[in-house]
C-alpha positions in Angstrom: 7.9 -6.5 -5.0 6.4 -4.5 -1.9 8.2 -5.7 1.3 7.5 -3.1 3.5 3.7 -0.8 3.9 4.2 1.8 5.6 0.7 3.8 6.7 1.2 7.6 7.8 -0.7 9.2 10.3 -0.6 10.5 13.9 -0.9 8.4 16.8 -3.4 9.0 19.8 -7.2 9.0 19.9 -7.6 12.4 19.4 -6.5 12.2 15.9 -7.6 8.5 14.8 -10.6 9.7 12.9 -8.7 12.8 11.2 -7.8 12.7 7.5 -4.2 13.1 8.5 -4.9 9.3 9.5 -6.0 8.1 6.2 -2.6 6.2 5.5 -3.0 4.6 9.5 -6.8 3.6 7.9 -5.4 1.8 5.0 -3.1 -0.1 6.4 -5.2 -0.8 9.1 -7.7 -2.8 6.7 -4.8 -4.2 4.9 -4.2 -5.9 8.3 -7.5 -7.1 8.8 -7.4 -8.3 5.2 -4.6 -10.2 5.9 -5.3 -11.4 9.0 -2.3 -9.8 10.5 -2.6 -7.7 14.0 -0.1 -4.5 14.8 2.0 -4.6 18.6 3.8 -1.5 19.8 7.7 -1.9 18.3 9.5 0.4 20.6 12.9 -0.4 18.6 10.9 0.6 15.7 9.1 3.7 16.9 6.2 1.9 15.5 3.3 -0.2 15.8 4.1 -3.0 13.2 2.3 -6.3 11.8 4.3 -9.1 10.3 2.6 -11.4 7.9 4.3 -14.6 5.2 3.3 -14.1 2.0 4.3 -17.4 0.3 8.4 -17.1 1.3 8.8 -13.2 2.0 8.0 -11.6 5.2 5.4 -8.5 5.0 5.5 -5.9 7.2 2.8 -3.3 7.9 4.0 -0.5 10.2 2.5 2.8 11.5 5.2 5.5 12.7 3.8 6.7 16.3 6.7 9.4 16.1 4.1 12.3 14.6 3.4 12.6 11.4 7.1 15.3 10.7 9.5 12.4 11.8 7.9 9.4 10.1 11.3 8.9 8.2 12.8 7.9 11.5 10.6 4.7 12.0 10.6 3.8 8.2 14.5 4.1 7.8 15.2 2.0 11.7 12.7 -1.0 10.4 14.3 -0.9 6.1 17.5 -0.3 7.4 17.6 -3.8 9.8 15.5 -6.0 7.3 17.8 -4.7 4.4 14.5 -3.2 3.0 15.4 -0.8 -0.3 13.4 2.1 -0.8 11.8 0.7 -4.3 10.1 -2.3 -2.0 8.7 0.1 0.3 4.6 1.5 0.1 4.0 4.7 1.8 0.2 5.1 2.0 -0.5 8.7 3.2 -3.5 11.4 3.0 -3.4 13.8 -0.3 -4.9 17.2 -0.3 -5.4 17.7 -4.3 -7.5 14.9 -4.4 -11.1 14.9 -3.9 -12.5 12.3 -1.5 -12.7 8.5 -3.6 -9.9 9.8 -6.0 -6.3 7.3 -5.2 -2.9 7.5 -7.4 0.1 5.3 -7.5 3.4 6.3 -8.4 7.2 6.1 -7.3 9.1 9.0 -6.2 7.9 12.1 -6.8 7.5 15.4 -5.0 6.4 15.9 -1.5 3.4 18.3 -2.1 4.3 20.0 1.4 3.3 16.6 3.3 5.3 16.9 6.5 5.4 12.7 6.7 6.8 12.8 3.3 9.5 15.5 3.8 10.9 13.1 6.4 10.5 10.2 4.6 12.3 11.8 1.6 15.4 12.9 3.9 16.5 9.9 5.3 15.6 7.1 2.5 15.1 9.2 -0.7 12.3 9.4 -3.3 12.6 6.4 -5.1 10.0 4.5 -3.0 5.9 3.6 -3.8 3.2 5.6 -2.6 -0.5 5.7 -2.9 -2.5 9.2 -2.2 -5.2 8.6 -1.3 -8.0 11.9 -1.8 -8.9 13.5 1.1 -9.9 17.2 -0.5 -8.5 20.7 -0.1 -10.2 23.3 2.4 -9.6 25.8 -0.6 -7.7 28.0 1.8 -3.4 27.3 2.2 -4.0 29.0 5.3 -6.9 26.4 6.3 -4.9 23.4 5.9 -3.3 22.3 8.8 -7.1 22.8 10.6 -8.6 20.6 7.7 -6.4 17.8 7.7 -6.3 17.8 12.0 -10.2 17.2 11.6 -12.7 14.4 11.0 -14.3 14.4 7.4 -17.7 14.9 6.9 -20.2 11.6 6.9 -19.9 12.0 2.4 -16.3 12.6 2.2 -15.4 9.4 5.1 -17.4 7.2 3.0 -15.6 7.9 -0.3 -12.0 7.2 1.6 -13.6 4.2 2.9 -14.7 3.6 -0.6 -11.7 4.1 -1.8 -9.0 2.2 0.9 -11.4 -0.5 -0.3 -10.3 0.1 -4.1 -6.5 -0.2 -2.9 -6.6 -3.2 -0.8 -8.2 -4.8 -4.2 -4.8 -4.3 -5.6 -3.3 -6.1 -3.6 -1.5 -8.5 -5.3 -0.8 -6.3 -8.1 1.2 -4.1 -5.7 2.6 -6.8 -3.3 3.7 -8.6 -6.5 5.0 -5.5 -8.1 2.7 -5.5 -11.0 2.4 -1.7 -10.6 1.0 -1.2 -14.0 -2.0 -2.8 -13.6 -2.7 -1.5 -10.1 -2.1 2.1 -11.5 -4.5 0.8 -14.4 -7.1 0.1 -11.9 -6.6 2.9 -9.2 -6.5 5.5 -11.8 -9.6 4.5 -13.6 -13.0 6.0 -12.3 
């Protein structure tokens, strides 16, 4: 069971339309989907939403500590709810998948992502995530220009297109029926 979604992304206008922000996206419309709103946690380093589903407490929460210290929001908010790692969902951006292309596993390697690294430090690897495709510039040395801009019209659509995809696994993954919402994220 999911306790804890946890969006990554960089706080500020100027980067709320970048694909670094896809995570912030998703949980964004989980929120909406849920009927939940986000407030500024300072304690939390966070923006977070609280919602009941049936007799657990969901939280949504978007680190505004930067993308490279995301782990300090995620462990001050599981640490004082007594969250484990394996009930925590760490939506973020993925550069090896195209646009419209989403993947849930647990644990896992990093893939260089900065939010991740953190993460990784101060909880471990043993929590969820879903990647969601936001393409590779095809240049290492273009990356951290690529992912600090918007998409193009095609490519925003098909993240759109697929946040949409996620948020209908919802129950699967808030249930912790991860098999079948890998069965459905993974299929084309």
């Amino acid at each position: 069971m999911i306790r804890l979604i946890v969006g990554l992304g960089n706080p500020g206008r100027e980067y709320a339309d970048t694909r670094h922000n896809a995570g912030f996206w998703c949980v964004e419309a989980w929120a909406r989907k849920l009927g939940a709103t986000f407030s500024l946690e300072s304690k939390y380093f966070a923006e977070l939403a609280k919602i009941k589903i049936g007799q657990q407490d969901l939280f949504l929460l978007k680190p505004q500590t930067y993308m490279n210290l995301s782990g300090k929001s995620v462990h001050t908010l599981a640490n004082f709810y007594k969250i484990q790692p394996e009930e925590i969902l760490v939506v973020h951006d993925e550069l090896d998948f195209k646009p419209g292309t989403s993947k849930l596993k647990q644990g896992g390697g990093n893939g260089g992502h900065n939010g991740l690294k953190d993460i990784d430090r101060v909880i471990g690897k043993s929590y969820w995530r879903v990647r969601i495709g936001i393409g590779h510039p095809g240049d290492a040395s273009k990356v951290a220009g690529y992912v600090l801009n918007n998409p193009i019209l095609d490519d925003k659509i098909e993240i759109e297109r697929n946040i949409d995809k996620v948020l209908s696994v919802s129950d699967a993954l808030l249930s912790g029926d991860f098999t079948n919402a890998q069965k459905i994220l993974h299929t084309k």
